[in-house]
N, C-alpha and C positions, 0 to 999 in steps of 0.2 A: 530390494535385491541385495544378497550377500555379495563380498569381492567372495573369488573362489579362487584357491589356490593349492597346488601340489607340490609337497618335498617331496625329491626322490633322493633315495640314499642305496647304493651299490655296495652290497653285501655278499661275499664268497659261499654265503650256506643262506641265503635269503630264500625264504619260502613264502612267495607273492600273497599266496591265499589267507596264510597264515600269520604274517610279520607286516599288518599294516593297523591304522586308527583313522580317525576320524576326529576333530572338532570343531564343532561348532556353535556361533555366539547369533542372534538377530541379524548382525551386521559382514560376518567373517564364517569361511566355512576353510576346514584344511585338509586335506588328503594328504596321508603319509603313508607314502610306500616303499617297500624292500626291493630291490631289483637283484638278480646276479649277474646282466648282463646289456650291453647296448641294447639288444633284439627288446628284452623284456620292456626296455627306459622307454624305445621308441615306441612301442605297442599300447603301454601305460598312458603315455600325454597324449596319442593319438583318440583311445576310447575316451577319457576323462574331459578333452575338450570338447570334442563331440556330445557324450551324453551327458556333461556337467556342466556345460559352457565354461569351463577352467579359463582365466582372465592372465594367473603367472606363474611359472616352473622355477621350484628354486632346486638346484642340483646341486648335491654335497661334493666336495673337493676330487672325488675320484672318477669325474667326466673328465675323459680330453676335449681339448678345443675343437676337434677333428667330430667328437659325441655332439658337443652341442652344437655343432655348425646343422648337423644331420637333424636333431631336435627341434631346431628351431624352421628347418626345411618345412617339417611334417605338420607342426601345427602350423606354419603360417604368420604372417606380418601384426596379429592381432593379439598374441599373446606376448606377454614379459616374460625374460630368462633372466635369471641371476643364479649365480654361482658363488657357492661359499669357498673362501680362499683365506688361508691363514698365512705369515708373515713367516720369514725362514726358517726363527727360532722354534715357533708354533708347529711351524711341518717337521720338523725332524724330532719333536716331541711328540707328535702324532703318527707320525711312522714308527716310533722305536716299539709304542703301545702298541701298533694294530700287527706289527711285527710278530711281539710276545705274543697275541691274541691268536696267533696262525695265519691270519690274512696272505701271506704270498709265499703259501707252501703249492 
């Protein structure tokens, strides 16, 4: 049995259908998905666990606390959350980029 696991990453022009991959090893399988929105994140871990038995959710820096409390509601005591979090320097170097990029027009 593979571990099975989902990134999800919250994107302003994310197209679900379209902006996602797959890999997998014998041992490890990963789901990476595009979201634009809470509704999308929650809908995503909800089918994936269900029809993939998904074992742990790692959600990129731009869930609130307030997202994952809800995330972790839906799938349940049986899956791991982790949350990618960068140090102060690192966020305001990442903000100035997704800034440029348009992100919070």
């Amino acid at each position: 049995m593979a571990f099975k696991e989902v990134a999800l990453i919250r994107c302003p022009d994310a197209e679900l259908e379209k902006h996602r991959c797959e890999i997998e090893t014998p041992k490890y399988k990963l789901f990476v998905r595009t979201v634009r929105n809470q509704g999308q994140a929650v809908e995503i871990c909800q089918s994936l666990v269900k029809e993939e038995g998904i074992h742990s959710i790692l959600l990129c820096a731009g869930f609130t606390y307030k997202n994952i409390a809800q995330i972790a509601e839906v799938v349940g005591p049986n899956v791991g959350i982790s949350v990618a979090r960068g140090d102060g320097p690192s966020n305001k170097v990442t903000a100035a980029a997704m800034e440029k990029a348009g992100w919070f027009q």
